[in-house]
DOVEXNU-74803 format. One record per atom (N, C-alpha, C): x, y, z; residue in three letters; atom name. Coordinates in nm, 2 decimals. Example, Ala and Ser with C-alpha at 12.3 -4.5 7.8 and 13.67 -1.06 7.14 Angstrom:
R_1.32_-0.57_0.78_ALA_N;
R_1.23_-0.45_0.78_ALA_CA;
R_1.32_-0.33_0.78_ALA_C;
R_1.28_-0.22_0.71_SER_N;
R_1.37_-0.11_0.71_SER_CA;
R_1.29_0.00_0.79_SER_C;
***
This chain:
R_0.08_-0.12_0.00_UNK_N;
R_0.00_0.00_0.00_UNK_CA;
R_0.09_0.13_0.00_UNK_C;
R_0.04_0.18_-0.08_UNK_N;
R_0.12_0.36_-0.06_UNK_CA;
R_0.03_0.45_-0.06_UNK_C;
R_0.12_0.54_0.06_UNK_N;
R_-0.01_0.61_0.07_UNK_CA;
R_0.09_0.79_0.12_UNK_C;
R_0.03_0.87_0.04_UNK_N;
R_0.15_1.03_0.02_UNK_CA;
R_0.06_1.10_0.13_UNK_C;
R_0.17_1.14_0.25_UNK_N;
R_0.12_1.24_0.31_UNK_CA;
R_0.23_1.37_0.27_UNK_C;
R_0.20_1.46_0.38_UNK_N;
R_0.25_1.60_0.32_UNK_CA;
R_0.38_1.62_0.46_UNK_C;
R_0.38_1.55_0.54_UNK_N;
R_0.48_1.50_0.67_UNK_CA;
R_0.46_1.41_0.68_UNK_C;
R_0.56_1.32_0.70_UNK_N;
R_0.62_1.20_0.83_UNK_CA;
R_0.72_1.25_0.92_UNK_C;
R_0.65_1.24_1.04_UNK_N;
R_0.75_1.20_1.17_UNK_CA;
R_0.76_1.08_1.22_UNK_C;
R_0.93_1.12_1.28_UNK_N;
R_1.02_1.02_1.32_UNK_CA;
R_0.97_1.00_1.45_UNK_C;
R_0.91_0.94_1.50_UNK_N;
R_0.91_0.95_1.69_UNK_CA;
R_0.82_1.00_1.77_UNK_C;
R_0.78_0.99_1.86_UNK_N;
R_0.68_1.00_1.93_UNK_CA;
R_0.64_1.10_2.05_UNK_C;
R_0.79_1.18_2.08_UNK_N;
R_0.82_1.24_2.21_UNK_CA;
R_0.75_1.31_2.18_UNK_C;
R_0.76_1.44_2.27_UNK_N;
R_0.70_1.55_2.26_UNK_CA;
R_0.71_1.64_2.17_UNK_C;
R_0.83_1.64_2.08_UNK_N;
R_0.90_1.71_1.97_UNK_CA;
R_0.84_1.66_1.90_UNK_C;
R_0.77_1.46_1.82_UNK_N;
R_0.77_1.49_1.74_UNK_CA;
R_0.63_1.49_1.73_UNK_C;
R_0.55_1.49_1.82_UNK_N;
R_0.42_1.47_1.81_UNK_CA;
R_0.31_1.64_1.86_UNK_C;
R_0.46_1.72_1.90_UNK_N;
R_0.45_1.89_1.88_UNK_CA;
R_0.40_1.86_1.74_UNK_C;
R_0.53_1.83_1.67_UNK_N;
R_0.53_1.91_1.51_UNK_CA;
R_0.42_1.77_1.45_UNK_C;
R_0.39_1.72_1.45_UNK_N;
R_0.24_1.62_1.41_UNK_CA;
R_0.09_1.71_1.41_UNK_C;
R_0.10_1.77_1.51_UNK_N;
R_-0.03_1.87_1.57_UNK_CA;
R_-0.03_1.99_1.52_UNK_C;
R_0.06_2.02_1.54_UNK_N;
R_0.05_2.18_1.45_UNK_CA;
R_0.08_2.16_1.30_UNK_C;
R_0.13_2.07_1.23_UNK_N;
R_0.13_2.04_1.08_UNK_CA;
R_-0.01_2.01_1.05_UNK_C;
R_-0.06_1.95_1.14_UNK_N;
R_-0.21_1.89_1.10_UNK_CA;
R_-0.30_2.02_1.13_UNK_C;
R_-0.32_2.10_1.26_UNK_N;
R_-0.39_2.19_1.25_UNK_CA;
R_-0.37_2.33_1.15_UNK_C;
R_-0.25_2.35_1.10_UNK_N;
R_-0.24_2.38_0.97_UNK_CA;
R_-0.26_2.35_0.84_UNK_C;
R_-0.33_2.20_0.85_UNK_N;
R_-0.42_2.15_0.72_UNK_CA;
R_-0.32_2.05_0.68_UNK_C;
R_-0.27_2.02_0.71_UNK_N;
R_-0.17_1.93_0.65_UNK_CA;
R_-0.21_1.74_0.72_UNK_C;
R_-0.14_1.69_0.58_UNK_N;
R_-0.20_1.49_0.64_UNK_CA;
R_-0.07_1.49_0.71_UNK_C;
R_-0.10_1.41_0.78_UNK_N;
R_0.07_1.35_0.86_UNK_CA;
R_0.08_1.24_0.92_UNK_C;
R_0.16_1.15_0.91_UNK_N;
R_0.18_1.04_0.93_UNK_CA;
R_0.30_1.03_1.08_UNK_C;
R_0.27_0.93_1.13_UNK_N;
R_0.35_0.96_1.27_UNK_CA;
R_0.42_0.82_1.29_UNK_C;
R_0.54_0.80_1.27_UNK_N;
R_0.61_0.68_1.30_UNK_CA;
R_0.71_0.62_1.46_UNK_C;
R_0.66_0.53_1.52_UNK_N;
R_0.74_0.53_1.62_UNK_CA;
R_0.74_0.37_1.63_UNK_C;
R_0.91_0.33_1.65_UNK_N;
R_0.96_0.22_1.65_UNK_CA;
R_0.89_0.15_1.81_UNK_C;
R_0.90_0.18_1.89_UNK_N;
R_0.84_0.15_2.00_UNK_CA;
R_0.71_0.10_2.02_UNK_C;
R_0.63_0.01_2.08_UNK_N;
R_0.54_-0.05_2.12_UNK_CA;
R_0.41_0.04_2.18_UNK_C;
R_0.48_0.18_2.20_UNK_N;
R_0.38_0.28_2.30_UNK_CA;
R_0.45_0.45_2.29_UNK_C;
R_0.32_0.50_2.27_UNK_N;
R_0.39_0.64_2.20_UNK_CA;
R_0.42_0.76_2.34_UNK_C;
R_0.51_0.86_2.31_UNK_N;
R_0.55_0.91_2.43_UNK_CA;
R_0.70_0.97_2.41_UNK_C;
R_0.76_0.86_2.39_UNK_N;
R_0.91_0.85_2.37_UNK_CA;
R_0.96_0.89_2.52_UNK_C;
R_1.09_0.96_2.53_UNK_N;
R_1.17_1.00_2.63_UNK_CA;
R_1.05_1.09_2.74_UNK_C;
R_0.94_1.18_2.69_UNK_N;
R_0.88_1.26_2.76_UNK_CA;
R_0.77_1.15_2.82_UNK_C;
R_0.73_1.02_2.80_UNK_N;
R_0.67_0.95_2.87_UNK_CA;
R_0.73_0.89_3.00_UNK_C;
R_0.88_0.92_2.97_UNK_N;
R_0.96_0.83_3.13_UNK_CA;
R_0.96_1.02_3.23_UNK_C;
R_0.91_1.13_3.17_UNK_N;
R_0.89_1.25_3.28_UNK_CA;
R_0.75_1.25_3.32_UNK_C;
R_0.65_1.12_3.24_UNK_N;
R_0.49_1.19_3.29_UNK_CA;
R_0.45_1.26_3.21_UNK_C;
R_0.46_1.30_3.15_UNK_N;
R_0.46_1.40_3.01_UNK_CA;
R_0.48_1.52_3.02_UNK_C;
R_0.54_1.55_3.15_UNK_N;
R_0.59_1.72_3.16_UNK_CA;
R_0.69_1.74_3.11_UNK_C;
R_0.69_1.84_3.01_UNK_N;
R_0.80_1.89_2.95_UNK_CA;
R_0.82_2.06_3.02_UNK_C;
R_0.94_2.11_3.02_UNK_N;
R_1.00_2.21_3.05_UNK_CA;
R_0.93_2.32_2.98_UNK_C;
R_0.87_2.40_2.99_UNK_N;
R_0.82_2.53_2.85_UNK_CA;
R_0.81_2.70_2.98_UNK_C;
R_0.93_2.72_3.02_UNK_N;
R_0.88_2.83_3.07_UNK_CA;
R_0.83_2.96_3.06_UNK_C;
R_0.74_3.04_3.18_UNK_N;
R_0.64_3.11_3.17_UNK_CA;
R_0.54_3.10_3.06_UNK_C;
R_0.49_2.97_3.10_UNK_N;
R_0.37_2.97_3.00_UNK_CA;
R_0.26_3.05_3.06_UNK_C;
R_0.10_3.06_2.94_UNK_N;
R_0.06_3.13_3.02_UNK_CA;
R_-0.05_2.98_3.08_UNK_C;
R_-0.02_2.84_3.11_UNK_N;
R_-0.13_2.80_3.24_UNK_CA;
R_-0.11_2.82_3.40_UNK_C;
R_0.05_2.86_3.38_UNK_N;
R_0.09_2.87_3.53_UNK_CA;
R_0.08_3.00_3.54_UNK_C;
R_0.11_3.12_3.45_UNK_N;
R_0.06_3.26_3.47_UNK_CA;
R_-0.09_3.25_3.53_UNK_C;
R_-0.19_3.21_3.46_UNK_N;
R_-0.33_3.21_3.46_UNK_CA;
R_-0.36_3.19_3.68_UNK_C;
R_-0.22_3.06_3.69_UNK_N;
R_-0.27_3.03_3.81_UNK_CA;
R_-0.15_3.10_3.94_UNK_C;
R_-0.09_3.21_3.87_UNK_N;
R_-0.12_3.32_4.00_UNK_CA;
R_0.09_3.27_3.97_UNK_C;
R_0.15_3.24_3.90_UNK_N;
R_0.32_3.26_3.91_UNK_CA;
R_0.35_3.29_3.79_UNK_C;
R_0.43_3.42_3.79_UNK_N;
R_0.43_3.51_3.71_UNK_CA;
R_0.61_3.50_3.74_UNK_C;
R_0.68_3.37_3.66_UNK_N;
R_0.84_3.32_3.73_UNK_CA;
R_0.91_3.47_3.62_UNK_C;
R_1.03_3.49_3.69_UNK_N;
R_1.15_3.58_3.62_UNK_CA;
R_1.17_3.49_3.47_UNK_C;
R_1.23_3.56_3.39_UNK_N;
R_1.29_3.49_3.24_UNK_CA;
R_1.39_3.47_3.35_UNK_C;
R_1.47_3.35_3.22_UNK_N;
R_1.59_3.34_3.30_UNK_CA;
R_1.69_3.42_3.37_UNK_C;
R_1.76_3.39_3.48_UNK_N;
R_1.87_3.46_3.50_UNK_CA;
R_1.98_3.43_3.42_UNK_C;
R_2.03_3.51_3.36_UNK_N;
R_2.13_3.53_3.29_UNK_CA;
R_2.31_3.45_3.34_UNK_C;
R_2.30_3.50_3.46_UNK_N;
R_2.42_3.45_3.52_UNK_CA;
R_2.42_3.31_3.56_UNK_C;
R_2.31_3.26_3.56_UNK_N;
R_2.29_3.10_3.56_UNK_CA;
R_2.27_3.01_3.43_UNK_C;
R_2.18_3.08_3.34_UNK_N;
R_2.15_3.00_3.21_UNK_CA;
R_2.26_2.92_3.15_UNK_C;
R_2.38_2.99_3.16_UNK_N;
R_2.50_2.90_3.13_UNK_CA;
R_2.57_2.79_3.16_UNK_C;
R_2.53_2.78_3.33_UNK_N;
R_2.53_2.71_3.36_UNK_CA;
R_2.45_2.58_3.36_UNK_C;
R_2.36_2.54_3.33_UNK_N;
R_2.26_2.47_3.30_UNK_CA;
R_2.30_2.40_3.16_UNK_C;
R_2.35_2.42_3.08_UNK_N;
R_2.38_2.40_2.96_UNK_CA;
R_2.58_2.38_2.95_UNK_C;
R_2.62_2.38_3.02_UNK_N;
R_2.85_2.42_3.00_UNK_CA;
R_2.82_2.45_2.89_UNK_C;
R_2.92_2.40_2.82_UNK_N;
R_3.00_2.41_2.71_UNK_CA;
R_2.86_2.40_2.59_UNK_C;
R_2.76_2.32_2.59_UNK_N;
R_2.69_2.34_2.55_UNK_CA;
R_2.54_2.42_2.50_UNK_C;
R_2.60_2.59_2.61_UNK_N;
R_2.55_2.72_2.60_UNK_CA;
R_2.53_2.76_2.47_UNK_C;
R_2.40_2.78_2.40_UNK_N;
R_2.45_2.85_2.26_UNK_CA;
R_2.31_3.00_2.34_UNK_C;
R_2.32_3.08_2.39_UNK_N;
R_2.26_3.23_2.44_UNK_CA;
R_2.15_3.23_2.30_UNK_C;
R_2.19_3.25_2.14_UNK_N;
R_2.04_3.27_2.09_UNK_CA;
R_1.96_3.20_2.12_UNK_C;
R_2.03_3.02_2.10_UNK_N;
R_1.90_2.88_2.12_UNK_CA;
R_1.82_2.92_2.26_UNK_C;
R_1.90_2.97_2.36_UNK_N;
R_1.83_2.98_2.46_UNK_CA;
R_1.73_3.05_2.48_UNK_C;
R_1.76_3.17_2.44_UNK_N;
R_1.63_3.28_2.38_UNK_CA;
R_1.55_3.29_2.34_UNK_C;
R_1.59_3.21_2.24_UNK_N;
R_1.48_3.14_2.12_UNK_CA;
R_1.39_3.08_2.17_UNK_C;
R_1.41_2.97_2.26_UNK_N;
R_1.37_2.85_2.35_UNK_CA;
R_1.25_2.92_2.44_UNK_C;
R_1.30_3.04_2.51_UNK_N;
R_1.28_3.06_2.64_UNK_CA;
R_1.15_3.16_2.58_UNK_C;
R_1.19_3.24_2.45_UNK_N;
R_1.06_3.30_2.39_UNK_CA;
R_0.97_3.25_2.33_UNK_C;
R_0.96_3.14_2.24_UNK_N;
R_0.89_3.05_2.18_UNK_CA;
R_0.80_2.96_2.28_UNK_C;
R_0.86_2.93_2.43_UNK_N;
R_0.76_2.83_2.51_UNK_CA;
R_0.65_2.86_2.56_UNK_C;
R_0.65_2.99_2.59_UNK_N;
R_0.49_3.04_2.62_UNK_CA;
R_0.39_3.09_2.50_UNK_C;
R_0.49_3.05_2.40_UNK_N;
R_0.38_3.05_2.25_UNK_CA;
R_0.32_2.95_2.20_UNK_C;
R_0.46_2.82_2.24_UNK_N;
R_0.37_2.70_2.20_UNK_CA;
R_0.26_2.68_2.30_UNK_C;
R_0.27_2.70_2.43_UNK_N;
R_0.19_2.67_2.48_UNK_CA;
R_0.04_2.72_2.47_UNK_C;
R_0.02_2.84_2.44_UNK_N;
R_-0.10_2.94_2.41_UNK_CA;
R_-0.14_2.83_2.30_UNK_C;
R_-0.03_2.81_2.19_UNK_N;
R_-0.10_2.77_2.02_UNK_CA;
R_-0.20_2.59_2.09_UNK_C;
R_-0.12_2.54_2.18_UNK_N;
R_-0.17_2.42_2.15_UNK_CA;
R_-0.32_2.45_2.28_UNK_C;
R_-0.31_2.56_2.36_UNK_N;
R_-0.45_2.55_2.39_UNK_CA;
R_-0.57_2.66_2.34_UNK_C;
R_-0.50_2.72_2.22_UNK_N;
R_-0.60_2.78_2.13_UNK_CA;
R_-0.64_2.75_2.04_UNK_C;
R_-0.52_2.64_1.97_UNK_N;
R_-0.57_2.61_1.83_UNK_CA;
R_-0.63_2.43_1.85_UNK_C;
R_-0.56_2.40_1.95_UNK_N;
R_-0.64_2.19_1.98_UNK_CA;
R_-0.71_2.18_2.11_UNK_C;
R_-0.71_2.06_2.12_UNK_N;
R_-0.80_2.04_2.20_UNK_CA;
R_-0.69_2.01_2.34_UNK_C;
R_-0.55_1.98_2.32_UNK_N;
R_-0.48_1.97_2.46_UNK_CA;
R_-0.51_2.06_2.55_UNK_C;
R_-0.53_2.01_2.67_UNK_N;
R_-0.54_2.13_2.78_UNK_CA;
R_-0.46_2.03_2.88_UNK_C;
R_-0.41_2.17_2.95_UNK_N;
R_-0.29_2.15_3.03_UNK_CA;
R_-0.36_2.17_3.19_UNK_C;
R_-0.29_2.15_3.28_UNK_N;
R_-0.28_2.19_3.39_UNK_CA;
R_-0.16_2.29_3.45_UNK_C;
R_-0.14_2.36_3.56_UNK_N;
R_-0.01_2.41_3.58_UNK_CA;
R_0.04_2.29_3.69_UNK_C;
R_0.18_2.28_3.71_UNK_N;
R_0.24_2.20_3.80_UNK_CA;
R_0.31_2.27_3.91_UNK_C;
R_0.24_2.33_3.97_UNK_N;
R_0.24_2.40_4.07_UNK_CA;
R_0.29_2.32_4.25_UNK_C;
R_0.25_2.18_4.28_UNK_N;
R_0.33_2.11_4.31_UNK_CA;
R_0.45_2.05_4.29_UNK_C;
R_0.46_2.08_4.18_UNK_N;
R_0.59_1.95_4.10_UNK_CA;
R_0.73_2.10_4.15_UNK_C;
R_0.81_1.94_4.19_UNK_N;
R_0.97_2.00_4.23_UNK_CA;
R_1.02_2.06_4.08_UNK_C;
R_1.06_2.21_4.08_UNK_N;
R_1.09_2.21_3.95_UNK_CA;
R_1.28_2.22_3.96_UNK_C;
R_1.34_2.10_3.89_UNK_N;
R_1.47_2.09_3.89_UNK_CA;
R_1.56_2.21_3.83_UNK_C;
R_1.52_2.27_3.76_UNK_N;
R_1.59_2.43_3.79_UNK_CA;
R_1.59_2.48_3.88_UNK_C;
R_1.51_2.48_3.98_UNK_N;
R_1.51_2.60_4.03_UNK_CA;
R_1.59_2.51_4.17_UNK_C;
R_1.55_2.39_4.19_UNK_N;
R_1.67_2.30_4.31_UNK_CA;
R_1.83_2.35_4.25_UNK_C;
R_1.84_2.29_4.14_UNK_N;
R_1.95_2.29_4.08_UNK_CA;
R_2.02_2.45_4.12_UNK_C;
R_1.97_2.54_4.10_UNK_N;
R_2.04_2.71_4.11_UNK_CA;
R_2.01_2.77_4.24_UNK_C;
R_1.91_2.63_4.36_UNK_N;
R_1.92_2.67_4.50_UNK_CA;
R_1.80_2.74_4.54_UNK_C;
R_1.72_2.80_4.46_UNK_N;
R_1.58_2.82_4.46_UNK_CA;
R_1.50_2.76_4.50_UNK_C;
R_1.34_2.82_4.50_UNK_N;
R_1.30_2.75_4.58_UNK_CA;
R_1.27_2.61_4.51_UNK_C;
R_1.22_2.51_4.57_UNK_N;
R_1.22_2.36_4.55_UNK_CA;
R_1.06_2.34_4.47_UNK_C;
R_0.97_2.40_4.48_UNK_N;
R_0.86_2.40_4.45_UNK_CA;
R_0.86_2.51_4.34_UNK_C;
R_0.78_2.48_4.21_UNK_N;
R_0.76_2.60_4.15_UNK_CA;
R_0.64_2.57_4.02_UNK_C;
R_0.59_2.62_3.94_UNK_N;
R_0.50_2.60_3.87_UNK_CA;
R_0.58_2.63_3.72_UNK_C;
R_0.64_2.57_3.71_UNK_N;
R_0.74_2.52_3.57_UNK_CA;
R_0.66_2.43_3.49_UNK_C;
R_0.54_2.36_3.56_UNK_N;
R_0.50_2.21_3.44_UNK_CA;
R_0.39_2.21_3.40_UNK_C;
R_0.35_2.18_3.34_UNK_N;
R_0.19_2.17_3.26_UNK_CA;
R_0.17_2.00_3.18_UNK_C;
R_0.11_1.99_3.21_UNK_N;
R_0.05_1.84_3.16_UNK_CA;
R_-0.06_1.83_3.14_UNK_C;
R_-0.12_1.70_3.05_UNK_N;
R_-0.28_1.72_2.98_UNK_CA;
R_-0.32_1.63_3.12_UNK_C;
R_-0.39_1.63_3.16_UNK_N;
R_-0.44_1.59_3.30_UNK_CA;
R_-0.54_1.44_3.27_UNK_C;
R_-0.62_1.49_3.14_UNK_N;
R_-0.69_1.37_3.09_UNK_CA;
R_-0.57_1.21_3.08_UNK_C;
R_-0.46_1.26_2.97_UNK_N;
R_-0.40_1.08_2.98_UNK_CA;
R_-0.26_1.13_3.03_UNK_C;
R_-0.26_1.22_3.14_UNK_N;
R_-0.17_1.21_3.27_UNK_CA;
R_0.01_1.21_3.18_UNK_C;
R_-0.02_1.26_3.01_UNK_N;
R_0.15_1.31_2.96_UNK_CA;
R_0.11_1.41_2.88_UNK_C;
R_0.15_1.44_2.79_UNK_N;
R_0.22_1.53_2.67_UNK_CA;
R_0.18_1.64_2.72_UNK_C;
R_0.26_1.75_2.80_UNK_N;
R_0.21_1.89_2.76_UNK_CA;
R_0.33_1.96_2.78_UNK_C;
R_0.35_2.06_2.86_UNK_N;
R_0.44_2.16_2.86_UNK_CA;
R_0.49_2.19_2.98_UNK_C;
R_0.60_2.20_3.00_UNK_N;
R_0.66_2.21_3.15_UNK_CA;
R_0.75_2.37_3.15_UNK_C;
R_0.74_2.39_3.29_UNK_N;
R_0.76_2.54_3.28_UNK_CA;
R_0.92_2.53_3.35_UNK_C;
***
């Protein structure tokens, strides 16, 4: 059988099943491939919290976190600092998050319990509202 879509993705994580959703809500067919038995990838062994800070579900619920600090960011990354990627990253995550609860049907929660390992890691507080997750099948969303 052959059959032409307009994307195939590789994998299942959060990356590739971001770019599956928004190619599709853009009108596009897409085909989603994952070697694995169960879809998720690496973001199913976090619960499906992914890192996406200052989105706005944790804004909405009352933490309004700093952008990064500057004097730390580098640290988090050594040698493997690149300052635009970071920016880029750090501006882009409260967009994806708006797009996937304006334009689909994911909805998130804020993770307002959840230990956020940034903020342990740089000595902060231990608790922070860094995560978002679809609460319905308990993975895929956005972590702050």
């Amino acid at each position: 059988m052959t059959r032409t879509v307009d994307l195939v993705v590789i994998g299942s994580g959060a990356g590739g099943l971001s770019a599956a959703v928004t190619a599709a809500a853009q009108g596009l067919s897409v085909t989603v491939l994952e070697k694995a038995e169960v879809l998720g990838g690496t973001t199913a062994w976090s619960g499906g919290w992914i890192w996406a800070p200052r989105n706005p579900v944790v804004r909405r619920a009352g933490i309004d976190e700093p952008a990064a600090d500057p004097q730390h960011r580098d640290s988090w990354l050594g040698s493997h600092f690149d300052p635009e990627r970071v920016d880029a990253f750090l501006g882009a995550a409260p967009e994806l998050v708006d797009f996937f609860e304006t334009r689909t049907a994911v909805a998130f929660e804020p993770g307002t319990a959840i230990p956020a390992p940034m903020a342990i890691c740089l000595a902060r507080a231990p608790v922070g509202a860094r995560s978002s997750r679809n609460p319905s099948t308990g993975g895929a969303s956005v972590r702050r």
